[in-house]
VMD Tcl script that draws the C-alpha trace (Angstrom):
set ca {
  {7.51 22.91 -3.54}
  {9.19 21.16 -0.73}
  {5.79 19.68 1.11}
  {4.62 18.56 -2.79}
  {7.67 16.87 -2.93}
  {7.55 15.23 0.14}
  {4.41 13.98 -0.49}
  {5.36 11.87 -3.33}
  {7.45 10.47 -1.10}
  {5.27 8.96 0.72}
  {3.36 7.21 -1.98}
  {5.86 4.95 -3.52}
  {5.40 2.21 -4.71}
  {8.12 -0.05 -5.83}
  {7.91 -4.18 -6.88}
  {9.30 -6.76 -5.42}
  {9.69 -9.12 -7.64}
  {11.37 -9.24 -11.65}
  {9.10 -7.11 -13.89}
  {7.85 -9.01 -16.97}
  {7.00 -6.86 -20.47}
  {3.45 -6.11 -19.60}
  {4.90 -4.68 -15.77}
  {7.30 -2.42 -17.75}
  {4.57 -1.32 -19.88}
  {2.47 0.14 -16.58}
  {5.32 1.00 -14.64}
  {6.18 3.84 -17.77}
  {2.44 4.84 -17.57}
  {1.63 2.39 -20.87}
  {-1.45 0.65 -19.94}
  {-2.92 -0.09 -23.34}
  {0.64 -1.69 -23.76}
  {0.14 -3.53 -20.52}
  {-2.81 -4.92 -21.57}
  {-1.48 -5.99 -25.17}
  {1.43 -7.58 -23.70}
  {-0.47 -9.43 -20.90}
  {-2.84 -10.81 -23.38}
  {-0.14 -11.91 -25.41}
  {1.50 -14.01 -22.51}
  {-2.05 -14.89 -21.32}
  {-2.44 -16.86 -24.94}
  {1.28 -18.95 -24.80}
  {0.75 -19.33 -20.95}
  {-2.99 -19.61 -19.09}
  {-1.86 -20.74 -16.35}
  {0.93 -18.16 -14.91}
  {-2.41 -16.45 -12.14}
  {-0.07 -13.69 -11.67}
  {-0.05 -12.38 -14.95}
  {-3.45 -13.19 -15.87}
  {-4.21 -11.09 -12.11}
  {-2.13 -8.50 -13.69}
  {-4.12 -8.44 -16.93}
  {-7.36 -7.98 -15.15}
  {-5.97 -5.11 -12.84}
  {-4.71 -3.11 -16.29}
  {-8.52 -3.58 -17.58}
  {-9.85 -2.16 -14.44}
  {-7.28 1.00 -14.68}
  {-8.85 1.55 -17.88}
  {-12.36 1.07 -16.56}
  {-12.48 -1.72 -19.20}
  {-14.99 -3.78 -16.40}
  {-16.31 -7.16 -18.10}
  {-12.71 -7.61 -19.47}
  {-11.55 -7.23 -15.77}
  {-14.16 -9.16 -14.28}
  {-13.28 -12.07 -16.98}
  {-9.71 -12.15 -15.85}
  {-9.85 -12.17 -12.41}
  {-12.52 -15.02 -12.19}
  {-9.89 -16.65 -14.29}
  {-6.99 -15.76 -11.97}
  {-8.65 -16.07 -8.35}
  {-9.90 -19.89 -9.38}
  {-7.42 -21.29 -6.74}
  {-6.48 -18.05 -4.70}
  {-7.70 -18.41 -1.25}
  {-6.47 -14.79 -0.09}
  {-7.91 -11.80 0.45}
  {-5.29 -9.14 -1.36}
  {-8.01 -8.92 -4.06}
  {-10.68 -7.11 -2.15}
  {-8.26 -4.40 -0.67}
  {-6.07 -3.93 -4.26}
  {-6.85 -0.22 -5.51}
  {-6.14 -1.08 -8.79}
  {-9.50 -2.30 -9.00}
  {-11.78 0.13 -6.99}
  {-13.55 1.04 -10.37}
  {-14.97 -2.68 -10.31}
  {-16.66 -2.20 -6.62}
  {-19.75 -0.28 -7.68}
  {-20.77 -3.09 -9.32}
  {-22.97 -6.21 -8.66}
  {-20.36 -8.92 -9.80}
  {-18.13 -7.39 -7.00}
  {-20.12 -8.81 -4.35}
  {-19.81 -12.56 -5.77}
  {-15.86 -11.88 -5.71}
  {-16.00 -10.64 -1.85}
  {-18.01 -13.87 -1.15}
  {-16.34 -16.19 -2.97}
  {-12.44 -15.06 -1.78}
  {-13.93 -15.01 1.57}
  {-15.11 -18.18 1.55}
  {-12.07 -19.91 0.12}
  {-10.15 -17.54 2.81}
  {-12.17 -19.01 6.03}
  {-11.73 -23.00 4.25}
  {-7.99 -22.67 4.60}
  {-7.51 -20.79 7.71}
  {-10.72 -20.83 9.50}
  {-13.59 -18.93 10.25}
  {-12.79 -15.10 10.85}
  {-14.38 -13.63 14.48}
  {-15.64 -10.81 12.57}
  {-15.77 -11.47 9.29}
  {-18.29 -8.35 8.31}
  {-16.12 -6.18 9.77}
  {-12.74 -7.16 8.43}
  {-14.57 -6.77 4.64}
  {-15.78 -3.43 5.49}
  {-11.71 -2.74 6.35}
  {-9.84 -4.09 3.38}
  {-12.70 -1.95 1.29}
  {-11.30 0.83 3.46}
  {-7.61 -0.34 2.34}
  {-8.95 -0.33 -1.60}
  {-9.77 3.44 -0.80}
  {-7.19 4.42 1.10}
  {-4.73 3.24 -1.72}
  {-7.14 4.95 -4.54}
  {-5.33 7.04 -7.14}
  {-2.05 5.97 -6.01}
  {-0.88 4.68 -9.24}
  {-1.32 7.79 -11.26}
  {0.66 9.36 -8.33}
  {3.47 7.32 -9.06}
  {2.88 8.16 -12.77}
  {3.39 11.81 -11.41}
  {6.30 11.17 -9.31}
  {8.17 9.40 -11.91}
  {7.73 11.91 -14.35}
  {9.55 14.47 -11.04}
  {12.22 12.36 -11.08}
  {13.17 12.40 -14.59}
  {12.48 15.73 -15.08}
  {12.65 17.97 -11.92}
  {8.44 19.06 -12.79}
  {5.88 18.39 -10.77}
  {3.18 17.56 -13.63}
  {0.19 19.96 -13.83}
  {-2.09 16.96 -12.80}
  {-0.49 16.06 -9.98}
  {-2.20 18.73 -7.87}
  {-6.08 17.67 -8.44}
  {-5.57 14.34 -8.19}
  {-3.55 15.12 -5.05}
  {-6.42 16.92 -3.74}
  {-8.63 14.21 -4.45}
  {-6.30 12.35 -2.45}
  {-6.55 14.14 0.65}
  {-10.52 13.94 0.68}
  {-10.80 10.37 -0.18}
  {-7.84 10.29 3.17}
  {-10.72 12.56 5.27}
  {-13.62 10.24 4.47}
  {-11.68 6.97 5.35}
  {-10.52 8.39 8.70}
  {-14.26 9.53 9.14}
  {-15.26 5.68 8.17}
  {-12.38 4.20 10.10}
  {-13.37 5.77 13.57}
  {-17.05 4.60 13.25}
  {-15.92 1.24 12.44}
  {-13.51 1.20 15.41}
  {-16.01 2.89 17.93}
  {-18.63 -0.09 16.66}
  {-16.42 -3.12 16.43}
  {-13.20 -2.26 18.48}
  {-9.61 -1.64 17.91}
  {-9.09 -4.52 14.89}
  {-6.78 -7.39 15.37}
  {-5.01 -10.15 13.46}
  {-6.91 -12.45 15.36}
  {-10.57 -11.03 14.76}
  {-10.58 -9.82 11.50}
  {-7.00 -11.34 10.25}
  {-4.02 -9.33 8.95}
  {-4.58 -7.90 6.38}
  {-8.09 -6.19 7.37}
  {-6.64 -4.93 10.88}
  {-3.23 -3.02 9.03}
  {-6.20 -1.14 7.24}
  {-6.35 1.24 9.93}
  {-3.02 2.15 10.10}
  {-2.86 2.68 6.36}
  {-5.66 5.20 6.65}
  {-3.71 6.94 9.59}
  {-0.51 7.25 8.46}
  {-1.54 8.76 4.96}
  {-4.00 11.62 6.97}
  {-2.85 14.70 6.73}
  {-1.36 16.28 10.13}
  {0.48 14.55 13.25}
  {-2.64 15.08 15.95}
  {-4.26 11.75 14.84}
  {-1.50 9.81 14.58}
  {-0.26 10.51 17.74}
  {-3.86 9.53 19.35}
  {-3.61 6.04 17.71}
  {0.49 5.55 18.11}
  {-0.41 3.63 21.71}
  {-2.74 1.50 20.23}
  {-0.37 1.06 17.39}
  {2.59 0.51 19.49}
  {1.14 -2.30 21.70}
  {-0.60 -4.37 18.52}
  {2.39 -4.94 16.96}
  {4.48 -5.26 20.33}
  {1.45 -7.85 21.47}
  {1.85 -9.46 17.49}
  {-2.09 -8.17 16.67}
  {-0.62 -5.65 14.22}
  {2.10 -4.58 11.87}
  {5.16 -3.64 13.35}
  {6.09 -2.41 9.68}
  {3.15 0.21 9.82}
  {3.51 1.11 13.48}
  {7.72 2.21 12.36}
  {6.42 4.16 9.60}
  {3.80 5.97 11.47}
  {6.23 6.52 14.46}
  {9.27 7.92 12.12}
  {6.41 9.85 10.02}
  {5.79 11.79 13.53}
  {8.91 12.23 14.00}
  {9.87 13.82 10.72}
  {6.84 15.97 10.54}
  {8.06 17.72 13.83}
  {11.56 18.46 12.91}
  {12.86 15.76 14.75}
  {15.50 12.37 13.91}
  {13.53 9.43 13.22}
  {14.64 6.23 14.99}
  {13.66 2.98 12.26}
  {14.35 4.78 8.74}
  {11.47 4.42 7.24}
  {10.45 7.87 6.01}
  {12.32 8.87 2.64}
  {13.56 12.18 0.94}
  {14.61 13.73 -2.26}
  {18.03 14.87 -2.32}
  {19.24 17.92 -4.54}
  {19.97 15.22 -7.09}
  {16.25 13.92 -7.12}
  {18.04 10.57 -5.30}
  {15.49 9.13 -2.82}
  {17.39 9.21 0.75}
  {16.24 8.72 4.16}
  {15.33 11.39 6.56}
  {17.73 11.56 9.51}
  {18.20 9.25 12.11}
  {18.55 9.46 15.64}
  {22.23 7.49 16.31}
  {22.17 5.69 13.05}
  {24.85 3.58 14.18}
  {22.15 1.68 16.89}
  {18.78 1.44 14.27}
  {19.18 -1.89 13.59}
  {18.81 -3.17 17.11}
  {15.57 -1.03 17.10}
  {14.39 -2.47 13.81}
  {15.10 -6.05 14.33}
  {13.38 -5.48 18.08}
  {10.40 -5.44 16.39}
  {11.09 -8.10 13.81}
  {12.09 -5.29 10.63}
  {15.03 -6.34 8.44}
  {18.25 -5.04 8.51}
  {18.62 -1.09 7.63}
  {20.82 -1.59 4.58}
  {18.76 -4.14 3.23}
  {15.35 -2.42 3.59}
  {17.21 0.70 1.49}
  {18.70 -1.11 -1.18}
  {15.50 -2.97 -1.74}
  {12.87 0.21 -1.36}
  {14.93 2.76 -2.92}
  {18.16 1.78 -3.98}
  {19.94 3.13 -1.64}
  {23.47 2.33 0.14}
  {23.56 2.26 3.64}
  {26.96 2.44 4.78}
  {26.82 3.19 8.55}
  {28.49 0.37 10.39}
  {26.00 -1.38 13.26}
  {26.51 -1.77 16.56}
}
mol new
graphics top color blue
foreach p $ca { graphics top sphere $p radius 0.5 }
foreach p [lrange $ca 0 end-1] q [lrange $ca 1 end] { graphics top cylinder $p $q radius 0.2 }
display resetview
């Protein structure tokens, strides 16, 4: 029970930003309602992308593909970034011809605005290995939700946990040819969002052994600004945790015997923001409040 529980914990997923009708809808597992109450929006207001984005993620969840494919034409018109071809909510679109026009056209528009990519083959082949690596994730949060209400792991949590873990073994299989092919990725090569794809795939693989191979390479990309210092504190404090020992940046979350998401232990808590804002994090007790709701109150040094 404890390592199931743990695990959910390390596939949250929690907005940002103010949920509209059709968010609350898919948050609560709804995602016929989603759809209704995108649509309905869509009609009084065409040109709000992120709903319309929304819409056409909530089709592709329900494998609902020329509805997707309509909406996200309709949504990417004047998007020039590349968060489309690594967002797992629409994996179930990739097996499909009208996929590769999207990849073209977003990478296009992407190289007009901020120039041409070094390797642009290889940082598509890495945010496909992001879409992956993020597959099923939402009907793990479904799952997790339903823990935290309840105190009961769902039946169907467990195969599409296991389903998990093998689609996390192929990606670390496809991530180290990439990387013994192309090299270690960087911002500046393949941009940022293709070279954190990497350290996504590590830090959800299950064991410590390959993680701590990587954490060098990890380390000295986001010291050197070629990687995410965000990703190279989780997978650092993941380590940590999984051997029994404090972690030092806070970023590694547990359930408390009130189902109350709290942070693991860290080594002197009183001193982690000077190691988090070393490497350009945010405050402790902001990160917290804003990931998990949770009050820091641990005076800094």
């Amino acid at each position: 029970m404890k390592k199931i529980i743990q695990f959910f914990v390390f596939v949250i997923c929690i907005s940002t930003y103010s949920q509209s009708k059709g968010d609350k809808f898919r948050t609560n597992g709804d995602l016929g309602g989603a759809i209704k109450a995108y649509k309905a929006h869509f009609t009084k207001n065409k040109l709000d992308t992120r709903n319309t984005y929304n819409l056409a993620c909530a089709y592709a969840l329900t494998y609902q593909k020329d509805s997707a494919f309509h909406y996200l034409a309709i949504s990417l018109k004047k998007d020039h970034r590349l968060w489309a071809l690594a967002d797992n909510d629409l994996l179930s679109l990739t097996d499909d011809n009208r996929w590769n026009d999207i990849e073209n056209q977003q990478l296009k528009k992407f190289q007009t605005k901020n120039g041409q990519l070094q390797k642009p083959g290889y940082a598509m082949k890495l945010l496909r290995l992001i879409m992956r690596d993020q597959a099923l994730d939402y009907q793990l949060d479904m799952a997790k939700r339903v823990y935290m209400k309840s105190g009961e792991i769902p039946h169907w949590h467990y195969p599409i946990a296991e389903m998990k873990k093998e689609f996390g073994k192929g990606n670390f299989s496809k991530m180290e040819q990439l990387i013994l092919k192309n090299g270690w990725p960087t911002y500046s090569t393949v941009g940022k969002l293709a070279a954190d794809g990497p350290l996504l795939v590590i830090n959800h693989l299950e064991g410590e052994e390959m993680r701590i191979k990587y954490l060098e390479r990890i380390k000295n990309a986001c010291h050197n600004k070629q990687g995410s210092c965000m990703e190279y504190a989780k997978i650092q404090d993941r380590i940590l945790v999984n051997t029994n020992k404090p972690q030092i940046f806070g970023m590694q979350f547990r359930y408390n015997s009130k189902r109350k998401l709290e942070p693991f232990p860290i080594k002197n808590p009183e001193y982690v923001d000077q190691k988090r804002l070393a490497i350009g994090l945010e405050p402790i007790k902001k990160y917290l409040k804003r990931k998990i709701n949770y009050d820091w109150k641990i005076t800094q040094k």
